[in-house]
C-alpha positions in Angstrom: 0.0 0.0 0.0 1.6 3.4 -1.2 1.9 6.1 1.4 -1.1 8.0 -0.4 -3.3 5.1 -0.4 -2.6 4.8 3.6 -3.0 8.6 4.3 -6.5 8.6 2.7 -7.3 5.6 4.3 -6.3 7.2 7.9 -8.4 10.3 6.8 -11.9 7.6 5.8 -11.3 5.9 9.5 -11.2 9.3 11.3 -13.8 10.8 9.3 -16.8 8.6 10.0 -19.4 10.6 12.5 -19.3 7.2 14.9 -15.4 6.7 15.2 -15.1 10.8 15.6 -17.0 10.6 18.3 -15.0 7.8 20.2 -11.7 9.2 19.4 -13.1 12.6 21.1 -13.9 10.4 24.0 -10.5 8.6 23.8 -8.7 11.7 23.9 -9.6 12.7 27.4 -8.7 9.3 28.8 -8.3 5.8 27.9 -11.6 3.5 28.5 -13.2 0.1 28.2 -16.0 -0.3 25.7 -18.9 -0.4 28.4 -17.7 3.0 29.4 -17.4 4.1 25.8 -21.1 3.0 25.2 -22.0 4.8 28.1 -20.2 8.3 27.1 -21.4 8.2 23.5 -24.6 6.0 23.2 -24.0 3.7 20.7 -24.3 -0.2 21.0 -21.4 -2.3 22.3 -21.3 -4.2 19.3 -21.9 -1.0 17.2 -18.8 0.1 19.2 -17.0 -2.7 19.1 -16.8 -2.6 15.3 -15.7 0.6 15.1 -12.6 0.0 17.3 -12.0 -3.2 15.6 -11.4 -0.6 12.4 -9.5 2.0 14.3 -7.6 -0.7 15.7 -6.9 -2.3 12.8 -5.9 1.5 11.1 -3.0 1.8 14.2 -5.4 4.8 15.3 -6.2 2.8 19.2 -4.6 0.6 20.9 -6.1 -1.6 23.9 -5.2 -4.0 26.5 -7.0 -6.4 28.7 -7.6 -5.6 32.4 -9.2 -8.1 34.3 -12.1 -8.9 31.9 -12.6 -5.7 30.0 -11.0 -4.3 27.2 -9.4 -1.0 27.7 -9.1 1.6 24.5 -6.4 4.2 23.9 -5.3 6.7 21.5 -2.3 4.9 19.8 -0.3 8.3 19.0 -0.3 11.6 20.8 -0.1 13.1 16.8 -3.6 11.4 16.6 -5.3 13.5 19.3 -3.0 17.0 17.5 -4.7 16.1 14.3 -8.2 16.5 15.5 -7.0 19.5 17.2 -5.8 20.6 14.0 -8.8 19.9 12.1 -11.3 21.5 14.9 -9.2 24.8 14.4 -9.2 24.8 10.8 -12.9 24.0 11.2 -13.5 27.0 13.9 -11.6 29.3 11.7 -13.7 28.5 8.4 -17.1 29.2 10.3 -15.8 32.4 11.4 -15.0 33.8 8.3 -18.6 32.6 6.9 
């Protein structure tokens, strides 16, 4: 896979509504998938495929404790690029 191909496909992960909204969870702290389910009202299995994704992209990480699964942003440049993004966003609706 080219580096283009895997840039675009890092931007398709990120930019689904669902996975948006996990990673804004994800950012404030690492948490198991009952907790995410709690925080932003989707299924567990809805949830659970959309990590399996991000996972799979090299976005989250996870590890086990005790019987839960426990989520994490993989990258601090992750939780900058959203940052990035919500500022370019902020700054386009101010100029509208």
């Amino acid at each position: 896979m080219s580096k283009e191909e895997m840039i675009v496909d890092l931007f398709k992960c990120i930019g689904n509504p669902t996975r948006y909204k996990i990673l804004k969870v994800l950012c404030e702290r690492p948490l198991c998938v009952n907790k995410l389910n709690e925080a932003v009202g989707y299924s567990q299995p809805n949830i659970s495929q959309h990590l399996k994704l991000m996972r799979m992209s090299g976005i989250v990480t996870c590890s086990k404790n005790g019987m839960n699964i426990c989520y994490q942003i993989a990258d601090d440049d992750i939780i900058k690029l959203l940052e990035l993004a919500e500022d370019i966003v902020l700054k386009q609706r101010n100029r509208t």
